[in-house]
C-alpha positions in Angstrom: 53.7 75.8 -4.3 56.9 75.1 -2.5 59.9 73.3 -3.7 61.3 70.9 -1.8 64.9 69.1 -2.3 66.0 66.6 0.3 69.2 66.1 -1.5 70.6 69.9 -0.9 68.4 70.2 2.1 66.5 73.6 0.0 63.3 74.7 0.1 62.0 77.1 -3.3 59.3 79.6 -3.4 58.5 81.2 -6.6 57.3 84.8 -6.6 55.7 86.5 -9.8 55.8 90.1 -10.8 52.6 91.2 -12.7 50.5 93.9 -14.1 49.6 96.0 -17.1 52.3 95.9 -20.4 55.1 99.1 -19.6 54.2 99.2 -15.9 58.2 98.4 -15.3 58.1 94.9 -14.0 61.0 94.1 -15.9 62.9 97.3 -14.7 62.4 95.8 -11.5 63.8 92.7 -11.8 66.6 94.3 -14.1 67.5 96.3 -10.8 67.1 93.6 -8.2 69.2 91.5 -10.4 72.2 94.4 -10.5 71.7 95.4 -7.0 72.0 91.3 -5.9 75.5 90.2 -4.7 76.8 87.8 -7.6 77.3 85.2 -5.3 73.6 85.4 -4.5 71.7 85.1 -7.2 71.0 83.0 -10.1 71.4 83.0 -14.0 68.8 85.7 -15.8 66.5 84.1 -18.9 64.6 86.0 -20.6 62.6 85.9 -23.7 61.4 89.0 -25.4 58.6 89.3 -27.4 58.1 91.5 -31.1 54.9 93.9 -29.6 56.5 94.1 -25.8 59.7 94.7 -24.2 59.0 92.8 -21.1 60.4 89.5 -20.6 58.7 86.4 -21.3 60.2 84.9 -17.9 63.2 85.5 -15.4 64.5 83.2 -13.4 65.9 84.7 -10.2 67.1 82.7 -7.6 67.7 84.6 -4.5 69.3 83.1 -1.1 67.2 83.7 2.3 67.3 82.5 5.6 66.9 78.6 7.2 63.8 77.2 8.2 64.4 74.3 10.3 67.7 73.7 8.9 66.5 74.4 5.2 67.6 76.7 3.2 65.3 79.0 1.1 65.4 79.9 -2.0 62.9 82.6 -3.8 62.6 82.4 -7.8 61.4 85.5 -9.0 59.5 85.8 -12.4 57.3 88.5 -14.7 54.7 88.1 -16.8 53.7 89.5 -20.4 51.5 92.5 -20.2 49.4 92.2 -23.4 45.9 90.5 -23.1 46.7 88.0 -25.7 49.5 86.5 -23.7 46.9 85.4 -21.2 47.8 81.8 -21.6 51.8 82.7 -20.8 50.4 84.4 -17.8 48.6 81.8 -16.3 51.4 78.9 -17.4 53.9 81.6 -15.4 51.3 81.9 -12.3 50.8 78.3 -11.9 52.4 77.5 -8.3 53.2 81.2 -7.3 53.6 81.3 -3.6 53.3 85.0 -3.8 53.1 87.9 -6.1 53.9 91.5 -6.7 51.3 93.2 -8.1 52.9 96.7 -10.8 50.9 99.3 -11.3 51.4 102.5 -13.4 50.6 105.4 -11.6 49.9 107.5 -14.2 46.3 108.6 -14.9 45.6 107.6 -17.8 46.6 103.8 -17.1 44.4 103.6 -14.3 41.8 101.5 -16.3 44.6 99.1 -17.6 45.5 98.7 -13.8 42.2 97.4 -12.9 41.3 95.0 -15.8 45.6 93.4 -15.4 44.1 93.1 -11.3 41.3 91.6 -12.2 42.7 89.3 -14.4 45.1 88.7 -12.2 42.3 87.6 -9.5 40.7 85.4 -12.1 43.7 83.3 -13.0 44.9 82.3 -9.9 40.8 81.3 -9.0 41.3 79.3 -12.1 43.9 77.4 -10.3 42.1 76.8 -7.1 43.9 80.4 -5.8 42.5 82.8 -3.9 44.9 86.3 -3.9 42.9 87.9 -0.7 44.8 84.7 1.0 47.9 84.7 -0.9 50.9 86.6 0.1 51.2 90.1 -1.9 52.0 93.3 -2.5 51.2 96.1 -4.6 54.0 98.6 -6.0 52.6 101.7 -7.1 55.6 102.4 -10.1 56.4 105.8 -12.1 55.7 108.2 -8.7 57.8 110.8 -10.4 56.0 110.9 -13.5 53.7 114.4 -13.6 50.2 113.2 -14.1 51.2 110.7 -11.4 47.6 110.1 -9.3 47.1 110.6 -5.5 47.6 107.6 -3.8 44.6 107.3 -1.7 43.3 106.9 -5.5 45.3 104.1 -6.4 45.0 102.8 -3.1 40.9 102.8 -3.3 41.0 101.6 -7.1 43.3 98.7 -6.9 44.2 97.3 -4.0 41.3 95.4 -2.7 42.6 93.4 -0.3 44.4 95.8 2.0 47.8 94.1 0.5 51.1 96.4 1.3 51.8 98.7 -0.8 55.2 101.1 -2.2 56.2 103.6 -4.0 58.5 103.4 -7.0 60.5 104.8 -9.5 62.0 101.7 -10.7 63.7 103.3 -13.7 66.1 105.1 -11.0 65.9 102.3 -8.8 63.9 103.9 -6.4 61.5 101.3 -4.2 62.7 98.4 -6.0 64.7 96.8 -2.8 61.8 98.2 -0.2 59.2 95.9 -2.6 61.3 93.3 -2.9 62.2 92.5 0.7 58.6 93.3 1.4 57.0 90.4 -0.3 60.1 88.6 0.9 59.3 88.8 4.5 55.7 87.8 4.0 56.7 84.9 1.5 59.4 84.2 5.0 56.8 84.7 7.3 54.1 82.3 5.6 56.5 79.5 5.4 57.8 79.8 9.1 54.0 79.5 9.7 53.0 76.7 7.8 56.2 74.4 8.1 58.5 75.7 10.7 55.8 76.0 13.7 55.2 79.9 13.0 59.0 80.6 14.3 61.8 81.4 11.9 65.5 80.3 12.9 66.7 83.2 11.6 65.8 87.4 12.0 64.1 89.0 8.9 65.9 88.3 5.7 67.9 91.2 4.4 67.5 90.9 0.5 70.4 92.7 -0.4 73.4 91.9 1.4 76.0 95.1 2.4 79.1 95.6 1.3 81.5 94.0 3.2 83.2 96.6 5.5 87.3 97.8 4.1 89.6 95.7 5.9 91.8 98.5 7.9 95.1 96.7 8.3 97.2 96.4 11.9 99.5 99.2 12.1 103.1 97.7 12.7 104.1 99.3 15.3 108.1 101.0 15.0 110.3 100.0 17.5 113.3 102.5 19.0 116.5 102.0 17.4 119.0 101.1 19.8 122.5 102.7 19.3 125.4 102.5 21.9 127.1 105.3 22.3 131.1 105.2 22.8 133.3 107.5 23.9 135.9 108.1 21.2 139.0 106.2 23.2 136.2 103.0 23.1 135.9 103.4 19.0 140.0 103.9 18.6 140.3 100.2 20.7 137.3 98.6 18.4 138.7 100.2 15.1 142.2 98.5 16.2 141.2 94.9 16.5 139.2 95.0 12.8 141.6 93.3 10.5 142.5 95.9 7.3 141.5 94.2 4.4 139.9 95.4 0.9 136.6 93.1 1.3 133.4 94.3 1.6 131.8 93.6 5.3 135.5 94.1 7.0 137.3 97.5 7.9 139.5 98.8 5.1 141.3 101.8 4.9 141.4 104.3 1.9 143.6 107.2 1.6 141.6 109.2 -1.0 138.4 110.9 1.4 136.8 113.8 0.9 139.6 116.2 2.7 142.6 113.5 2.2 142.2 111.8 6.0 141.8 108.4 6.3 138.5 106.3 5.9 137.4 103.5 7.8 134.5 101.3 7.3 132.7 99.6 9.8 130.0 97.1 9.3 127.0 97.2 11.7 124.4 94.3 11.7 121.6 94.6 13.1 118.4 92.7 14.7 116.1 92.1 11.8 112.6 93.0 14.0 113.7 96.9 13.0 113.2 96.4 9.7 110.5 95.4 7.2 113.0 93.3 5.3 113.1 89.4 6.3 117.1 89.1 6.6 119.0 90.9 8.1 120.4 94.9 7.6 124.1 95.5 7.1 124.8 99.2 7.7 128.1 101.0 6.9 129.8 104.1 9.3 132.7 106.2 7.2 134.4 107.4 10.0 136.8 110.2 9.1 139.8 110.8 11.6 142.2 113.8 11.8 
């Protein structure tokens, strides 16, 4: 059942991962929740129980598109596998607007697959829900395990409704997104139907958001350095009119140089836009003369 909150203009759907205990719904989650950008997604809860490792309950929130000027927001949650946490299953299913359905490929949990389905079927009923009409999907989890089954047999066992369905590894991380955005669309799709006139404002939601692209910076481009070149009568008459004093920034003359002539220093200033510096250069000639 959707969420809605005038006051921050959001609209919540809540989408539940179930299936049989150790079919890796809460690898899943654990990935999506890594994989998610932080400024995208929610606070983790979770509440683990002494016979399972899966969590009681996550709470996931996860940023979509608009629909009329609404934003959307998808809350993501598993369920306990064991039978005897039936009543935390249902309380967990109550007002799921869609729901992933994990199964364990392996052989030998093919039975377990079918009796969590079926329960599955019988909870929601027990809530006035119907799964053939609710939006879901069907990951078919630990593909790369070796007494994985075909999956036309999986397919023909399980999924009675024709629901989507993917491959998964979710302990590498493999099919986790593809599920994920999956059931995302049709949860997307189902509301654009039912409140925003069948017509979404926005393109298909991409779950997980790419990385922002390096930012190359502008290449400052080196300007020519300008020099004036003087014939050396020109440098005599400019040397003449500096005033000879010891002070830095003024011509001086020293008689100690490196082969006993005379130095002369000359300070040059020039434009700041050569340099990287924000003031301006001062650059000093020693000019040796015979």
């Amino acid at each position: 059942m959707v969420l809605f909150n005038a006051a921050t203009k959001e609209l919540t759907a809540k989408i539940v991962y179930y299936g049989p205990g150790l079919c890796g719904k809460t690898t899943n989650l654990q990935h999506v929740y890594d994989d998610l950008p932080q400024d995208g997604r929610g606070k983790m809860l979770s509440l683990n129980t002494q016979t399972d490792r899966t969590l009681f309950f996550d709470f996931l929130p996860i940023e979509l598109g608009t629909i009329r000027g609404m934003k959307t927001r998808i809350q993501l949650y598993t369920v306990p596998g064991q039978v005897f946490y039936d009543a935390t299953r249902k309380l967990v299913l109550r007002g799921a607007d869609a729901v992933v359905f994990v199964a364990d490929s392996q052989a030998q949990a093919l039975e377990g697959n079918k009796e969590s389905f079926q329960n599955l079927i019988e909870n929601l009923k027990d809530q006035g829900s119907d799964l053939e009409k609710l939006p879901h999907v069907i990951q078919f989890n630990k593909r790369d395990t070796p007494n994985a089954l075909p999956l036309d047999v999986l397919d023909r066992e399980i999924n009675r409704f024709g629901a989507p369905t993917f491959e998964a590894c979710a302990t590498l991380g493999q099919g986790v997104r593809e599920t994920l955005t999956g059931v995302a669309n049709l949860v997307l799709q189902h509301l654009t139907e039912k409140y925003g006139g069948g017509v979404s404002e926005a393109p298909p939601p991409s779950i997980f958001a790419a990385p922002p692209a390096p930012r190359v910076e502008p290449v400052k481009e080196e300007l020519p350095l300008e020099v004036e070149e003087l014939d050396a009568a020109e440098l005599l008459e400019e040397l003449e009119e500096l005033p000879l004093t010891e002070g830095g920034g003024m011509a001086s003359r020293e008689s100690a140089g490196p082969t006993g002539n005379s130095v002369v220093e000359v300070p040059v200033v020039l434009d700041r836009s050569l340099f990287s510096t924000g003031g301006p250069v001062e650059i000093r000639l020693k000019l040796y003369l015979k």
